[in-house]
N, CA, C and O atoms as a GROMACS GRO file, in nm:
protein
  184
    1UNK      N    1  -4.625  -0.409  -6.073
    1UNK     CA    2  -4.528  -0.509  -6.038
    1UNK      C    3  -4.498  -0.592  -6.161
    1UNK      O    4  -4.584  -0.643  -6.234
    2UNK      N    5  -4.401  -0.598  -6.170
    2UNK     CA    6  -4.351  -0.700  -6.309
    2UNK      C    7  -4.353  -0.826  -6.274
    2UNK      O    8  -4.376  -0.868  -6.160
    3UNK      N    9  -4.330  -0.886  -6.364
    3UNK     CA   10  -4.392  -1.078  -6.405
    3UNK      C   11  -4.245  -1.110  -6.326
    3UNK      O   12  -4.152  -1.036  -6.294
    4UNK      N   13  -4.266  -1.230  -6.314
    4UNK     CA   14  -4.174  -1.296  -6.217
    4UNK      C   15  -4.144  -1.445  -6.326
    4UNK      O   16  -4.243  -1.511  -6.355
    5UNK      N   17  -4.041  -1.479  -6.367
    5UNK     CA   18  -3.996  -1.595  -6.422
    5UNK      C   19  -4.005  -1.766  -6.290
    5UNK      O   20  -3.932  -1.758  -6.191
    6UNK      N   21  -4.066  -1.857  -6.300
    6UNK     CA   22  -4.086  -1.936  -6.219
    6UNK      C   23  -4.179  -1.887  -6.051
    6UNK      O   24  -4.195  -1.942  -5.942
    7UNK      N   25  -4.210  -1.791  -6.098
    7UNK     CA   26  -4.318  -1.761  -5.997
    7UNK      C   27  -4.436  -1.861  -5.972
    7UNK      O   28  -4.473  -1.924  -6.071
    8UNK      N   29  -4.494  -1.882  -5.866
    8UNK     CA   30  -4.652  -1.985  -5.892
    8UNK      C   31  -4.721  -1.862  -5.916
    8UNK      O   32  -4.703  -1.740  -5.912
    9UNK      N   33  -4.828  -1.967  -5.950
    9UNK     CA   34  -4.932  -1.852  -6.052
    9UNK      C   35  -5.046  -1.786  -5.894
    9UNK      O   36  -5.075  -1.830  -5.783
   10UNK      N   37  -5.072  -1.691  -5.955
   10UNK     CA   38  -5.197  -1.586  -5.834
   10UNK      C   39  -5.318  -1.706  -5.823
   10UNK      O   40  -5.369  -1.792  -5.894
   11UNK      N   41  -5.330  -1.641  -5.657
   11UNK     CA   42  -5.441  -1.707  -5.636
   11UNK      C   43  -5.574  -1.675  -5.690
   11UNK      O   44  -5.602  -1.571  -5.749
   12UNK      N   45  -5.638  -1.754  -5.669
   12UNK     CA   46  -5.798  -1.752  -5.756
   12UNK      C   47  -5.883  -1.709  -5.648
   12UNK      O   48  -5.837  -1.656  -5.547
   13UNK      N   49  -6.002  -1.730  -5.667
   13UNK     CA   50  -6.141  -1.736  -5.580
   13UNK      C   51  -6.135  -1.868  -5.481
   13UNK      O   52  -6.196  -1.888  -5.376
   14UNK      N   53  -6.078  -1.916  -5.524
   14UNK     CA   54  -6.082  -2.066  -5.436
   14UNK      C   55  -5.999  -2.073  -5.312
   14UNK      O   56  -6.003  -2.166  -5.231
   15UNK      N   57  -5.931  -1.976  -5.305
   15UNK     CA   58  -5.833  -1.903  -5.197
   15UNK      C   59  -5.851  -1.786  -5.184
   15UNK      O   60  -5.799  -1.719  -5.273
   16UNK      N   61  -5.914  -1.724  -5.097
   16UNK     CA   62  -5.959  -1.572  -5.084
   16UNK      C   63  -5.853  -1.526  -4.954
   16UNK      O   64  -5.818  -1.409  -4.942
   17UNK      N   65  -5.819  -1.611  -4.880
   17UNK     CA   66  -5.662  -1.590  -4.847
   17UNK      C   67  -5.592  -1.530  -4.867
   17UNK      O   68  -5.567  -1.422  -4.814
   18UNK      N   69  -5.514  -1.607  -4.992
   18UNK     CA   70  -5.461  -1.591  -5.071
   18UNK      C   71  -5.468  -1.494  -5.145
   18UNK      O   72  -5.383  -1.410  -5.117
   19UNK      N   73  -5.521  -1.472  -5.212
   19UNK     CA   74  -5.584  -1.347  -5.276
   19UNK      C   75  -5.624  -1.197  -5.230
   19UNK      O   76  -5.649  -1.099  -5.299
   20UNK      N   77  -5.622  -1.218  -5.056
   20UNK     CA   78  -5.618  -1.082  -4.999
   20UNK      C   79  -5.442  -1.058  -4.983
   20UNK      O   80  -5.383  -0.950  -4.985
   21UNK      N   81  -5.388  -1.186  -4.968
   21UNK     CA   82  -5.260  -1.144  -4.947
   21UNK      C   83  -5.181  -1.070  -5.055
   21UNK      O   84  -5.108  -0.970  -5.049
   22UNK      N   85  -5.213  -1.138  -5.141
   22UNK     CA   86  -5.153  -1.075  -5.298
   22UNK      C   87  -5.205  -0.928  -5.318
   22UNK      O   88  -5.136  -0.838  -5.365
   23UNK      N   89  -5.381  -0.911  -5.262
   23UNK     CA   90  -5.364  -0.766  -5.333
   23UNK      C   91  -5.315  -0.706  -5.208
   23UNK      O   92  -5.258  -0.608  -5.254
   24UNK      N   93  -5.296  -0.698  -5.066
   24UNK     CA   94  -5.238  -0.637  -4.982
   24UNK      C   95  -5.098  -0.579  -5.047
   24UNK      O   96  -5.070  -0.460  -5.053
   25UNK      N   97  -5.006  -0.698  -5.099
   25UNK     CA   98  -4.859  -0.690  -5.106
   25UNK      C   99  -4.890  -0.579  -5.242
   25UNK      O  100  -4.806  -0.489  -5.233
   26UNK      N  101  -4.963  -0.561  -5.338
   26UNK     CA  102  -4.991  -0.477  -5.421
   26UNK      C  103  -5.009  -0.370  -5.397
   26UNK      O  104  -4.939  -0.282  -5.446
   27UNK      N  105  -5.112  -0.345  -5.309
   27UNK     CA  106  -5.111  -0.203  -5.231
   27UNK      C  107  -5.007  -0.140  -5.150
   27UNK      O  108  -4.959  -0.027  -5.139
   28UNK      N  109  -4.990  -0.250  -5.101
   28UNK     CA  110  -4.797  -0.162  -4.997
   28UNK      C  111  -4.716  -0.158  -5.132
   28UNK      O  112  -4.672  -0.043  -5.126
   29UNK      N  113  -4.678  -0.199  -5.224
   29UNK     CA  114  -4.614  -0.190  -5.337
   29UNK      C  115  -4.643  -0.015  -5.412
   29UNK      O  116  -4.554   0.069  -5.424
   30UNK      N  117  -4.773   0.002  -5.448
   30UNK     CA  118  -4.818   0.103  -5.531
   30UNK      C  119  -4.772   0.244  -5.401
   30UNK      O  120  -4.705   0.345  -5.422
   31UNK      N  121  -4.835   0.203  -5.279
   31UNK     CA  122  -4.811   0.287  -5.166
   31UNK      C  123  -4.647   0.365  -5.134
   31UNK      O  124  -4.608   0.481  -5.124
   32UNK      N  125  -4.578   0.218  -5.125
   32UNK     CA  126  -4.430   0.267  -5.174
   32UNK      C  127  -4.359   0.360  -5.268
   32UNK      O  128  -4.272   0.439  -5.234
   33UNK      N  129  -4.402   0.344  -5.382
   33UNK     CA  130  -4.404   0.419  -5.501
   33UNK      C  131  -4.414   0.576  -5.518
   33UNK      O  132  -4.351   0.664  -5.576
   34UNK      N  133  -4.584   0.558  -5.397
   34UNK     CA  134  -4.647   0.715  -5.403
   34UNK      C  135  -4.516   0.823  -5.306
   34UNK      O  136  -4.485   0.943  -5.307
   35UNK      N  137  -4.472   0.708  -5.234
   35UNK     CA  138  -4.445   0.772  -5.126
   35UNK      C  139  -4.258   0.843  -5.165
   35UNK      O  140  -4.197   0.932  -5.106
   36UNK      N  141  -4.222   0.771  -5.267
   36UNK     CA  142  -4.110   0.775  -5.310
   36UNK      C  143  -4.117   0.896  -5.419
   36UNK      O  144  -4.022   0.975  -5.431
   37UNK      N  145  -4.208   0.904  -5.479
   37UNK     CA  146  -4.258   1.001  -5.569
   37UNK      C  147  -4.318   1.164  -5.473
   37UNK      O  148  -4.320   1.281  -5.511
   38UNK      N  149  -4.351   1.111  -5.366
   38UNK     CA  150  -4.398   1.271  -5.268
   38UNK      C  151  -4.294   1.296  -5.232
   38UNK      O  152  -4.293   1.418  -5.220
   39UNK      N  153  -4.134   1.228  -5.186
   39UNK     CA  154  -4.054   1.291  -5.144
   39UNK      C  155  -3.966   1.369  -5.266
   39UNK      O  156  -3.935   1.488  -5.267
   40UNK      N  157  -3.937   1.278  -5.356
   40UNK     CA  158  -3.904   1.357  -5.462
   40UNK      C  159  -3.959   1.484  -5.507
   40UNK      O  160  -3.891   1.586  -5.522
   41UNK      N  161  -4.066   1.477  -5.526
   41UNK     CA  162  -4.156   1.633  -5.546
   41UNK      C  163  -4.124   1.728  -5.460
   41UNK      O  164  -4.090   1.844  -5.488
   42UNK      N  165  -4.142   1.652  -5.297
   42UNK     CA  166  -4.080   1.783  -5.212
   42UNK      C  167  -3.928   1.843  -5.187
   42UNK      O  168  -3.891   1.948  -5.134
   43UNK      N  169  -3.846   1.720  -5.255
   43UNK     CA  170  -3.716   1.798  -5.288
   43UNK      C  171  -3.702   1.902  -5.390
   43UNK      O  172  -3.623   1.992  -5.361
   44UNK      N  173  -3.762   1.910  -5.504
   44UNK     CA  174  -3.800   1.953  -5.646
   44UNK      C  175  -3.815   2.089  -5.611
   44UNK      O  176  -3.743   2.186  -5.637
   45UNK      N  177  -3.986   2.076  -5.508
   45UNK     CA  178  -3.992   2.179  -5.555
   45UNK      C  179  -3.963   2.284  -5.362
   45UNK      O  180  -4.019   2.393  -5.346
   46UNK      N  181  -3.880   2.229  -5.257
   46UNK     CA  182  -3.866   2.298  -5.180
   46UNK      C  183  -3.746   2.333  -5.160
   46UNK      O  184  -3.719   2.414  -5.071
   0.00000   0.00000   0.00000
């Protein structure tokens, strides 16, 4: 995920909240990706 201009900054340890939320939205992010990348492959190569 790229940097964000006026973004607030990630949560710390002091918010574990917080901090599950962020890496959640990271994982559906990377997940997205995979999933955009398996369909492509199966156009490619079917």
């Amino acid at each position: 995920m790229g940097i964000q201009i006026s973004a607030k900054p990630d949560s710390g340890f002091n918010d574990p909240i917080g901090t599950r939320k962020q890496c959640r939205r990271r994982i559906e992010h990377f997940l997205g990706i995979l999933c955009v990348v398996g369909d492509a492959w199966e156009n490619l190569a079917g």
